[in-house]
N, C-alpha and C positions, 0 to 999 in steps of 0.2 A: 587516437586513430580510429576512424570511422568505417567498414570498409574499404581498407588501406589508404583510407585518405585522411593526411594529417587537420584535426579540426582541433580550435584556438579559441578561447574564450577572452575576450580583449573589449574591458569596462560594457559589459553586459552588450556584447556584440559579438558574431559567430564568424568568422574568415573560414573560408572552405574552396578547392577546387573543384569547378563545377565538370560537368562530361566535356565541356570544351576546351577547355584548362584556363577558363577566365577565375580568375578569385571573385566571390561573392562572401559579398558583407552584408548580414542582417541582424533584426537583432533578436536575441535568444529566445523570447517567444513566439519571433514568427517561425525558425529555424525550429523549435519543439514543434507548432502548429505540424508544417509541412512532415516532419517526420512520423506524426502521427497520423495522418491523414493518410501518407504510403500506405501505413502498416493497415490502418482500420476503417477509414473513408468515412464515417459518419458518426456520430455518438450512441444512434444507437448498435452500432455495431463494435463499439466497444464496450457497454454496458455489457452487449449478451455472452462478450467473451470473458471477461472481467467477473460474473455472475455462474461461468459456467467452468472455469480455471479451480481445479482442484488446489493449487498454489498459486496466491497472487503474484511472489516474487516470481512465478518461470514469464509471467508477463512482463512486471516489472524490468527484466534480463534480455526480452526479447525487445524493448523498447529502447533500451539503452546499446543493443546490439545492432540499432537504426538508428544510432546518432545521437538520442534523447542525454542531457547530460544531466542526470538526477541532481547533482549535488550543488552545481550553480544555477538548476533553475531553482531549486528549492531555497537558496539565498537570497538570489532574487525576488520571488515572490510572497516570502514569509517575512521579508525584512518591509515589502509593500503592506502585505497582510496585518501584519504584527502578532502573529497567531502559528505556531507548527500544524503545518499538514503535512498530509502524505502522500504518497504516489496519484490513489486515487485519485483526489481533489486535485492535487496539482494539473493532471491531466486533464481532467473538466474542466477546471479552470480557464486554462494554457491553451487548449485545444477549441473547446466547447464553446469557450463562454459561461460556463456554469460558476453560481455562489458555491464557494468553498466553504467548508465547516471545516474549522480546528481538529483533531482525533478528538480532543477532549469534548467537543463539542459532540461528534458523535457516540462516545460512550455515553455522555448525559443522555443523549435520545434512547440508547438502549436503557437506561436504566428506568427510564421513567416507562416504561413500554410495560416494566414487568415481567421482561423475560426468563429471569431468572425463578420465577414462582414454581415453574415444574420440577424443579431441581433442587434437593433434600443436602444435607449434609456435606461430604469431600468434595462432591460434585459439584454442587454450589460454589463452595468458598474458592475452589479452583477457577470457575467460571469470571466468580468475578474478579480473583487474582487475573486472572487473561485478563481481561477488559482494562484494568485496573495498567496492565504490562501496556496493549496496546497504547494507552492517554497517555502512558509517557513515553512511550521510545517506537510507536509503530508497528506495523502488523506484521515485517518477515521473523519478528522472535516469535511471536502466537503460533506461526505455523510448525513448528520447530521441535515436535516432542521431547528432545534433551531439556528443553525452557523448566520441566517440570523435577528436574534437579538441582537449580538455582533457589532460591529466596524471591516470593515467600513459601513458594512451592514444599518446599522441604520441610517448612518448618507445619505444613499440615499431613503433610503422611511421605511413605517412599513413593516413588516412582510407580510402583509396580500398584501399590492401593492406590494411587491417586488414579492410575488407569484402570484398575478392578470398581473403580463408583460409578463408572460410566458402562458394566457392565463388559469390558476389554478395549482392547485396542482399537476395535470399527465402531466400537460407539465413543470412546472420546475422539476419534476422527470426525465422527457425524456433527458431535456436537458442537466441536471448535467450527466446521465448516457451518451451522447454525446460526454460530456468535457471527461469524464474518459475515454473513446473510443477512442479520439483524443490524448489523453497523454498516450496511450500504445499501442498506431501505431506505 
């Protein structure tokens, strides 16, 4: 349910009642296109928001709270693909026209950039644990400061040091918000 309207995902095709009460049939990426277009109108006005979102998922949230149906487009498109992305891409993709990069494809780009050179010891290993989190499972766990009481997290310091390497809580915020900066350059 869409704003209260029941929407149907039927072999990669969207049924929905329209404001006339005719049912329209499309199919799933044009029906992501237009709901992304409502929300952002052009790509570059989703990049600035996407670039300037303290959390990607309250985007993520608001896209799917106009319709966006994360979990069959991302079937759809990664079974085309043959490659896991994630929100971002899926939307450039879906919406843009934009080449998609795998996550894993973009942590390779971070790595090879070197970003991590500024970064000494818990900090580091943390850093590229995130990265490392992100290639496999996506980016609303990185945003997630709990992430840093799971494996492998735990197994380099507690909680509390692994946020004391970044100097407290606003600098490992800073810096996760960094890592996501460097992974959608």
């Amino acid at each position: 349910v869409v704003g209260n309207v029941p929407v149907f995902v039927v072999a990669e095709r969207v049924q929905y009642y329209g404001a006339d009460g005719k049912l329209i049939t499309e199919s799933l990426r044009d029906y992501t296109r237009h709901c992304v277009a409502r929300q952002f109108g052009s790509l570059d006005a989703f990049l600035r928001r996407w670039s300037d979102a303290d959390q990607k998922k309250v985007i993520i949230e608001e896209l799917a709270a106009q319709g966006v149906l994360w979990e069959a487009l991302a079937e759809e498109v990664e079974a085309k693909q043959g490659k896991p992305l994630d929100a971002f891409d899926l939307i450039c993709h879906v919406a843009f026209d934009q080449p998609p990069l795998s996550r894993r494809e973009r942590a390779d780009k971070v790595r090879k950039r070197n970003y991590f050179a500024r970064y000494q010891g818990a900090a580091r290993l943390v850093l590229e644990a995130l990265l490392q989190k992100y290639a496999d499972t996506g980016l609303e766990p990185i945003e997630d400061i709990k992430i840093l009481q799971l494996d492998p997290f735990s197994r380099i310091g507690a909680p509390v040091e692994l946020v004391q390497a970044f100097g407290g809580k606003a600098g490992y915020a800073k810096a996760v918000a960094e890592l996501e900066t460097q992974l959608y350059a």
